[in-house]
C-alpha positions as CSV (number, residue, x, y, z in Angstrom):
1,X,-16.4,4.0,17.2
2,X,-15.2,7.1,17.3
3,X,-15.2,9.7,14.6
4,X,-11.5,9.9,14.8
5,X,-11.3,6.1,14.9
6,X,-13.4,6.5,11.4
7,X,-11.3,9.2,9.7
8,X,-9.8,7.7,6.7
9,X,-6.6,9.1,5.4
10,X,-7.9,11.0,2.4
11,X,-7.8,13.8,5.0
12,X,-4.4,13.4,6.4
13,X,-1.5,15.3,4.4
14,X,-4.3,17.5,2.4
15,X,-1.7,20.2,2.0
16,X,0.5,17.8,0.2
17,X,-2.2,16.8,-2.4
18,X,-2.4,20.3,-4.5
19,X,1.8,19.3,-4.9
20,X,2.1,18.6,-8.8
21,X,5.1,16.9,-10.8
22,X,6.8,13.7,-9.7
23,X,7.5,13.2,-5.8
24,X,6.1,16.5,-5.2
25,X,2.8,15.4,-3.6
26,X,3.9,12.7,-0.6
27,X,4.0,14.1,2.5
28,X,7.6,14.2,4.9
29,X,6.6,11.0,6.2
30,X,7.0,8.9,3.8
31,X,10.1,10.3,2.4
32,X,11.5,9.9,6.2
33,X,10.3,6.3,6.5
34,X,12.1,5.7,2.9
35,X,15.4,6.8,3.7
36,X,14.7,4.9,7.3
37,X,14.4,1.3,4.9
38,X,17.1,2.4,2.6
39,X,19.5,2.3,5.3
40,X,18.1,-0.7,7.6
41,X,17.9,-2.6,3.5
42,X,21.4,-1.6,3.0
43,X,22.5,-2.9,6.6
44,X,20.7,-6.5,6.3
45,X,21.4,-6.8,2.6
46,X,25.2,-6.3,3.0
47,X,24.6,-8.9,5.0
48,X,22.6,-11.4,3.8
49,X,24.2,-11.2,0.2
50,X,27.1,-13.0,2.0
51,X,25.2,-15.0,4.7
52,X,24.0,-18.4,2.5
53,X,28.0,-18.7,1.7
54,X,28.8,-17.8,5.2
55,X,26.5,-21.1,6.0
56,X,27.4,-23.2,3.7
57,X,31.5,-22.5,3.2
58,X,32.1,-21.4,6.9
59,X,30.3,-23.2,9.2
60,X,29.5,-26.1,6.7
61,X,25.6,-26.0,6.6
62,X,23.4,-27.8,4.0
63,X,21.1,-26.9,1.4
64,X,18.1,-28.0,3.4
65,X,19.8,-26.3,6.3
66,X,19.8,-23.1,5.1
67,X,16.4,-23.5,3.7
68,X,15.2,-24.2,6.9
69,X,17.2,-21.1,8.4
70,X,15.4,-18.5,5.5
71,X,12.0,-20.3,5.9
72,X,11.5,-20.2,9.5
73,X,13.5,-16.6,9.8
74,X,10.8,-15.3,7.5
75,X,8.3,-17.2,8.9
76,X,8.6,-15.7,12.1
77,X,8.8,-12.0,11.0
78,X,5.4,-12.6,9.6
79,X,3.9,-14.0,12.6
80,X,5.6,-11.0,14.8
81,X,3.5,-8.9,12.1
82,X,0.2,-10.0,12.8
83,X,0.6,-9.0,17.1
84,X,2.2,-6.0,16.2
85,X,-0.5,-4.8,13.7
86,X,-3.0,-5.5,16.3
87,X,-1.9,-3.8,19.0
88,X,-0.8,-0.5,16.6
89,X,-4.7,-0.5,16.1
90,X,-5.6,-1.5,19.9
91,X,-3.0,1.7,20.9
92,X,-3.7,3.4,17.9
93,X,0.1,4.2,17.9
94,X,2.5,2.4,15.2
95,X,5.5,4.5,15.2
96,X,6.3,3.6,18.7
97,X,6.4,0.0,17.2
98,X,8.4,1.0,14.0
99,X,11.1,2.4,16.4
100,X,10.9,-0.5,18.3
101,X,11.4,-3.0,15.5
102,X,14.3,-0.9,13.7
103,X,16.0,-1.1,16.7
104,X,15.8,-4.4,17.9
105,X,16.7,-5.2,14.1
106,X,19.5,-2.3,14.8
107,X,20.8,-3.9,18.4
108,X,21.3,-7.7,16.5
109,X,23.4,-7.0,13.9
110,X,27.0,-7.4,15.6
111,X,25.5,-11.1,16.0
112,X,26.5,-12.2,12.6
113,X,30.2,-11.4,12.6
114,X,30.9,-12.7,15.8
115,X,28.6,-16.2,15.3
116,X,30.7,-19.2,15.4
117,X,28.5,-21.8,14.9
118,X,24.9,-22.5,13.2
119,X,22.5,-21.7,16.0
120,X,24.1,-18.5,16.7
121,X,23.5,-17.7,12.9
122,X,20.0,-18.7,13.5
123,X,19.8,-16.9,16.8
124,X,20.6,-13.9,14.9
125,X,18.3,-14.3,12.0
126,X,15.3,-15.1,14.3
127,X,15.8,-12.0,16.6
128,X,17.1,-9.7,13.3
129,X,13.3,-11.2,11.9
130,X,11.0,-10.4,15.2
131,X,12.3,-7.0,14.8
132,X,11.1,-6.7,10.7
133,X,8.1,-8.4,12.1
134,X,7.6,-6.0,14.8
135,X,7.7,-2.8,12.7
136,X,6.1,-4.2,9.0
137,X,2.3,-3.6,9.9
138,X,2.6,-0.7,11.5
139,X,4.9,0.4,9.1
140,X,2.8,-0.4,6.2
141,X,-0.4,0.8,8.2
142,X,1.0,4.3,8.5
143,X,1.7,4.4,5.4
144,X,-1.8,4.6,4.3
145,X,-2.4,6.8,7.8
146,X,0.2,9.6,6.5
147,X,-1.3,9.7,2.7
148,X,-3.8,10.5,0.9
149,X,-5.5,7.8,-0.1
150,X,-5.2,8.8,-4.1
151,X,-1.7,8.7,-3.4
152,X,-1.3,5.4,-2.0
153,X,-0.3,3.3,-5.0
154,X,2.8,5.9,-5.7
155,X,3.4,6.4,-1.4
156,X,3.5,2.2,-1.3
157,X,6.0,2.3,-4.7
158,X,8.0,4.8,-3.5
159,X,9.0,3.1,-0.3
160,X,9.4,0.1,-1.7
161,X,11.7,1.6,-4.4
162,X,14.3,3.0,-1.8
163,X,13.9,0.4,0.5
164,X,15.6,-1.8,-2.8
165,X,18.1,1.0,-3.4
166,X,19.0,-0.3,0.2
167,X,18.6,-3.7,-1.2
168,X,21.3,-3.3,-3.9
169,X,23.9,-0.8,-2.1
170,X,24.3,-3.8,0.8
171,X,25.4,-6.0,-2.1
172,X,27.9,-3.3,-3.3
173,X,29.3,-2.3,-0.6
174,X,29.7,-6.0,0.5
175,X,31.5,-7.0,-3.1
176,X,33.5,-3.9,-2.3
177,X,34.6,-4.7,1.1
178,X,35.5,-8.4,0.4
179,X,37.4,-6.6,-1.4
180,X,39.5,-4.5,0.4
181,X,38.9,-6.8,3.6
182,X,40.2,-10.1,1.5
183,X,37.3,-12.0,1.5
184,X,36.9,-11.6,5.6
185,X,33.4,-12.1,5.6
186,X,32.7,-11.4,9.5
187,X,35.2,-8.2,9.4
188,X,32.6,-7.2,6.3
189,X,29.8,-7.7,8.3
190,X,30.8,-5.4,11.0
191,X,30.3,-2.4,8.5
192,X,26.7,-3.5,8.0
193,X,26.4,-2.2,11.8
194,X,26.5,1.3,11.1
195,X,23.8,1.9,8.9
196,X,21.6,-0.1,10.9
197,X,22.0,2.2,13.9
198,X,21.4,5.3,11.6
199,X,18.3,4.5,10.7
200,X,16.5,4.7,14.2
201,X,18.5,8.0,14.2
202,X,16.5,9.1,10.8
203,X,13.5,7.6,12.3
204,X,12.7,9.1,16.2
205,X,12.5,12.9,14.8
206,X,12.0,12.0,11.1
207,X,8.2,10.7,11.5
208,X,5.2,11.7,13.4
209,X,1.6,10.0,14.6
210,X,-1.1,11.3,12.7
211,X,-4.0,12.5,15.1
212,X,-6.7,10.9,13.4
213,X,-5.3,7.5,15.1
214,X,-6.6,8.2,18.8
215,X,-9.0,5.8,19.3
216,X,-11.8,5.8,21.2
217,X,-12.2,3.2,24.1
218,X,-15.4,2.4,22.7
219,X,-13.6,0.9,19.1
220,X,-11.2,-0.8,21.8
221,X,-13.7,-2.7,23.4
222,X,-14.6,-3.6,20.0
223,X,-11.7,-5.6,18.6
224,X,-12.8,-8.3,19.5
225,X,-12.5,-12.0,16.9
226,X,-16.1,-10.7,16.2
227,X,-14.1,-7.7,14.7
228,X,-12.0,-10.0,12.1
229,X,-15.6,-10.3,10.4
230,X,-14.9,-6.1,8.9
231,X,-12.5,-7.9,6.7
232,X,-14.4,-8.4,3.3
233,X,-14.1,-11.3,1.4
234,X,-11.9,-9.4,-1.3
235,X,-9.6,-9.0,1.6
236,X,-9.2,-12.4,1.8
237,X,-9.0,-13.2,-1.8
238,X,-5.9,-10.9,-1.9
239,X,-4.3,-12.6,1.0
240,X,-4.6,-16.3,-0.8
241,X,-3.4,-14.8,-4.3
242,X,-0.3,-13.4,-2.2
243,X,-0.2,-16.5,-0.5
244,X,0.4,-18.6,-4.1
245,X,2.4,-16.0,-5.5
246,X,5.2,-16.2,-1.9
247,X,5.0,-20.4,-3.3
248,X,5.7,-19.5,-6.1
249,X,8.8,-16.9,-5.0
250,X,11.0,-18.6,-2.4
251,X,14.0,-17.2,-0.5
252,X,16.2,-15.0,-2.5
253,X,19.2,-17.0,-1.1
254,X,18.7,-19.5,-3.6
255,X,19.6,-16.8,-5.7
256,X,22.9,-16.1,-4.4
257,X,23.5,-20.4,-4.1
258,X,22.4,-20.4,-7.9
259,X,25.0,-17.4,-8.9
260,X,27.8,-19.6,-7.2
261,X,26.7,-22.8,-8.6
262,X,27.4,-21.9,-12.4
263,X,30.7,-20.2,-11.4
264,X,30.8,-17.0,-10.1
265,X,33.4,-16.4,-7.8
266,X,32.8,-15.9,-3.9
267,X,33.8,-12.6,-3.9
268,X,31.0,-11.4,-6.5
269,X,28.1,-13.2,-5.3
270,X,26.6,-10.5,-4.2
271,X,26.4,-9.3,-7.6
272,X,23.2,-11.2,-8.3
273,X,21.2,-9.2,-5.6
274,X,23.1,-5.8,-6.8
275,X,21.6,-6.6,-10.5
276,X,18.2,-7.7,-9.2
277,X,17.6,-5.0,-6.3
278,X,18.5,-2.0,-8.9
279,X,16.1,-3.6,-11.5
280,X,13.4,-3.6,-8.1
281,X,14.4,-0.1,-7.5
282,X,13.7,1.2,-10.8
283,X,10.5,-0.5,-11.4
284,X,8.8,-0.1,-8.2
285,X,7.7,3.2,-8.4
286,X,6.3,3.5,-11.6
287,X,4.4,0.3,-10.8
288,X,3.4,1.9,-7.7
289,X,2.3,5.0,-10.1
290,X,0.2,2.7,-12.2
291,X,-1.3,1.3,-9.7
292,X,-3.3,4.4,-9.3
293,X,-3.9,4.5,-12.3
294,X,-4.1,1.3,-14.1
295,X,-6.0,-2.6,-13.9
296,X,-4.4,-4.3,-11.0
297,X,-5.1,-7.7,-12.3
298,X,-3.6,-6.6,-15.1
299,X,0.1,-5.5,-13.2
300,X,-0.2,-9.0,-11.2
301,X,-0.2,-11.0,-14.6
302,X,2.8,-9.1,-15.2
303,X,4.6,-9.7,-12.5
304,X,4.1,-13.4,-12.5
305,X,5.1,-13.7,-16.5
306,X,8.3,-11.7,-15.2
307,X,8.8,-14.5,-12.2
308,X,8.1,-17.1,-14.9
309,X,10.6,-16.0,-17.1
310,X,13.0,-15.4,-14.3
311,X,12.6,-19.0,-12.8
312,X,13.1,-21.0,-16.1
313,X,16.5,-18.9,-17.2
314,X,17.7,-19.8,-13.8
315,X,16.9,-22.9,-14.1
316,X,19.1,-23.6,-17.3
317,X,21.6,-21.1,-16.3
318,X,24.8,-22.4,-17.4
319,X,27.3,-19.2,-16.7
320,X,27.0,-16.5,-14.3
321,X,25.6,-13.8,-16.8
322,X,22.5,-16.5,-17.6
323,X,22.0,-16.1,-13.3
324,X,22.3,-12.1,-13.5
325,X,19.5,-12.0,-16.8
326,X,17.4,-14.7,-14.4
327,X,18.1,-12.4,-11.5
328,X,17.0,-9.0,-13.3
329,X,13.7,-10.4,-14.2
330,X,13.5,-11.6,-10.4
331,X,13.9,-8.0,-9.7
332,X,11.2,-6.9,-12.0
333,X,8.2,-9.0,-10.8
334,X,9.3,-7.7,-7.4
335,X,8.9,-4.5,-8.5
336,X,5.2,-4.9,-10.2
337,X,3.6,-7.0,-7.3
338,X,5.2,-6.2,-3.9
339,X,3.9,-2.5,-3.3
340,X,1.3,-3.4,-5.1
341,X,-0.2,-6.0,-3.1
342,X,0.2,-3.5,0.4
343,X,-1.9,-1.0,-1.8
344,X,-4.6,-3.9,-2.3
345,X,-4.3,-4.3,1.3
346,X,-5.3,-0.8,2.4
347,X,-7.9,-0.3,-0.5
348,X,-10.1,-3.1,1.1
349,X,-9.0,-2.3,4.8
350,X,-11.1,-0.7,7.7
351,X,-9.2,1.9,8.9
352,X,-9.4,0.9,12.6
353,X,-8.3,-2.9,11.7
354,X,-5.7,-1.9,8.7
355,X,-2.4,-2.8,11.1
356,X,-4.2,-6.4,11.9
357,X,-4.8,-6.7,8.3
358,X,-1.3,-6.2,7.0
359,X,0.2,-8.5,10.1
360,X,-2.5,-11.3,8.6
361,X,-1.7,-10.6,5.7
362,X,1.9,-11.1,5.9
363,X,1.2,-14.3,8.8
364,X,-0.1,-15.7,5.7
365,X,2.8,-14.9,3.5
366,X,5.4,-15.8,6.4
367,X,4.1,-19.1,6.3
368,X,4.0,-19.7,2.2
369,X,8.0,-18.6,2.8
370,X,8.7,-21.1,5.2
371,X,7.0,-23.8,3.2
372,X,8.8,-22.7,-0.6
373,X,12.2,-21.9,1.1
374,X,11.9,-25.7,2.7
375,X,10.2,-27.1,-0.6
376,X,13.7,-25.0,-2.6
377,X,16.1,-26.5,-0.3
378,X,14.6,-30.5,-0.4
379,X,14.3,-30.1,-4.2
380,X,17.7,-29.2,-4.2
381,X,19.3,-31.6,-2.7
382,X,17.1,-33.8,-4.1
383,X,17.4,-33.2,-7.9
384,X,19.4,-30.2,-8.2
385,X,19.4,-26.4,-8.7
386,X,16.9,-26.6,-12.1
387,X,13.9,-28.5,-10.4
388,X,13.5,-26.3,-7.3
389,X,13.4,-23.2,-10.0
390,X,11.2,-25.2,-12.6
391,X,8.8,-25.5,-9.4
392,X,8.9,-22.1,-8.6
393,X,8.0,-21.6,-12.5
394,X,5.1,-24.1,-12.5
395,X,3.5,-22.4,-9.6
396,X,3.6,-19.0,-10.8
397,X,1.7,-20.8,-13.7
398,X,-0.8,-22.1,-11.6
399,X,-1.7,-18.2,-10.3
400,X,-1.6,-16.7,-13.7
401,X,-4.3,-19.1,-14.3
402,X,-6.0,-18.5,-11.6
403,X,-6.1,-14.4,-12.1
404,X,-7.2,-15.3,-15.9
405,X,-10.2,-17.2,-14.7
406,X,-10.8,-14.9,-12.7
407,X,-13.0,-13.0,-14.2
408,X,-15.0,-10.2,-11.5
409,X,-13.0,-7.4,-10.3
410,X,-13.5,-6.7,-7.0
411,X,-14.0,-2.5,-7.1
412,X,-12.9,-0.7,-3.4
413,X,-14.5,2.0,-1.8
414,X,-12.8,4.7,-2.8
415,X,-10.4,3.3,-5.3
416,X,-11.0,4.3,-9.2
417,X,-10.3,1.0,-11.2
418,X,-9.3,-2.7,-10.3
């Protein structure tokens, strides 16, 4: 392999890491590739706070329906992951995939306002999900690529933490415009195109490959399955403990059902992502932050007491304030494990493999979501809104167990504590 195939990032962005005081440090990148999921966030959150009633009241779907619809839409941005990880390190070019993803993502949003039946929905969400899957490792990979690596913890949060800003102003402005559009859901969904097309705007100019990427044909006629064998053990162990913690998490459109299922009127539903989504944004970066600092294992215990807590006031939520507290602890476990886990991720990763090991990474993930957003929607139907959350409850138990017995903590190369 080549030297430049070897050169880890705690070169790239040097003149960024004498910066001191919050923010100051992270290079342009990452600020550009922020603002870039703020705006796609805000796009697909405006609409997906409204889709699960759009299924259900409009075109008449079922719970297991829409279950189905999350699960396999998820599923299948996971899967996209993995091929587009690999070939970011085969090309040794991931912003060429990042544009591409954002705007395929961009190209299907006028879908959803003009779908009249279910597998036009589904059309939409399936395409809309290739493209997340087709820029997420790359994405994440250049992360890592653009930043020093003691900066990766607060370069992971702080991405995370606008991309949720996103996550919450899509559920504003969507209360807002059912609003002033009187509860027209497609004519609200038409708005969500603009932002969406802005963000591959930001994006083309905003971010940049980094040179130590070129790789050499001899690391290409490397990657081979052979190759997969770089990935260490704790690399694996962080993709299983993901794995159980996605069970334990299911599609945050059980949210939105479980906000109008104890009363809250269609036009406010997508209150409950506003309140969970600003508690994500707020939290996120200082988790990111400690996890530079501070004992991962410790942050993930956290974040699953948070989910715990979350799942059983949902579960005997009786009033749509009970649902916002439920979804506000939602938000917070989101916040203390998602940019966490990417961190992990490129702490154990080769450099030359680290977009194959995100797209794994989140294959792995994809399919936990398909199986807990299928598992959510059978339970529901089945027994009602309180088992599928008490499930979701019981296995976040199970992997707070599991990270209590275990007790070795796996150090990285290069990373400080674990």
């Amino acid at each position: 392999m080549s030297r430049s195939a070897k050169a880890g990032p705690s070169n790239t962005g040097s003149e960024y890491a004498a910066g001191s005081g919050i923010f100051r440090a992270l290079p342009p990148g990452i600020w550009a590739l922020g603002f870039v999921s703020l705006l796609m966030d805000t796009s697909s959150e405006l609409i997906h706070s409204l889709l699960p009633v759009f299924m259900s009241t409009v075109l008449g779907a079922s719970m297991m329906t829409i279950g189905m619809v999350e699960g396999i839409a998820e599923a299948t941005a996971s899967i996209t992951k993995v091929f587009s990880g690999t070939i970011s390190d085969y090309l040794g070019k991931r912003k060429l995939l990042a544009v591409l993803g954002y705007g395929l993502a961009a190209f299907t949003k006028p879908i959803f306002p003009l779908a009249g039946a279910m597998h036009l929905v589904f059309a939409a969400r399936f395409i809309d999900r290739i493209g997340k899957g087709i820029r997420g490792a790359p994405r994440d990979a250049l992360v890592a690529d653009i930043t020093p690596r003691h900066l990766w913890g607060e370069a992971y949060g702080f991405r995370q933490s606008l991309d949720s800003v996103g996550a919450f102003l899509g559920p504003i402005l969507a209360v807002a415009f059912m609003a002033w559009f009187a509860n027209d859901i497609r004519t609200v969904f038409w708005v969500a195109v603009i932002p969406a097309f802005i963000s591959v705007v930001v994006l083309i100019p905003g971010v940049h490959e980094p040179q130590h990427l070129e790789i050499s044909s001899e690391a290409r006629s490397r990657f081979t399955r052979s190759a997969l064998k770089q990935l260490s053990f704790q690399y694996w162990l962080i993709v299983l403990l993901s794995a159980v913690f996605t069970l334990a998490r299911f599609s945050e459109a059980f949210l939105i059902l479980r906000a109008q299922d104890v009363g809250l009127a269609l036009g406010f539903v997508p209150m409950v992502l506003i309140v969970m989504n600003i508690v994500y944004a707020a939290s996120a970066y200082p988790a990111g932050l400690a996890a530079d600092r501070f004992s991962r294992r410790t942050l993930l215990i956290q974040g699953l007491a948070m989910l715990i807590v979350a799942d059983l006031i949902l579960a005997a939520s009786a009033s749509p304030l009970t649902a916002f507290i439920g979804a506000g602890f939602w938000g917070l476990h989101m916040g203390l494990t998602q940019g966490l886990f990417a961190k992990l991720v490129a702490d154990v990763a080769p450099a030359a493999l680290r977009g194959t090991a995100f797209g794994i990474f989140n294959l792995v993930g994809g399919g936990a979501t398909l199986l807990a957003s299928v598992i959510a929607g059978v339970l529901w139907t089945a027994f009602g809104a309180p088992a599928t959350f008490l499930t979701g409850a019981a296995f976040s138990l199970l992997a707070a167990i599991g990270l209590l017995a275990y007790r070795k903590r796996p150090q990285a190369a290069g990373s400080r504590k674990s």
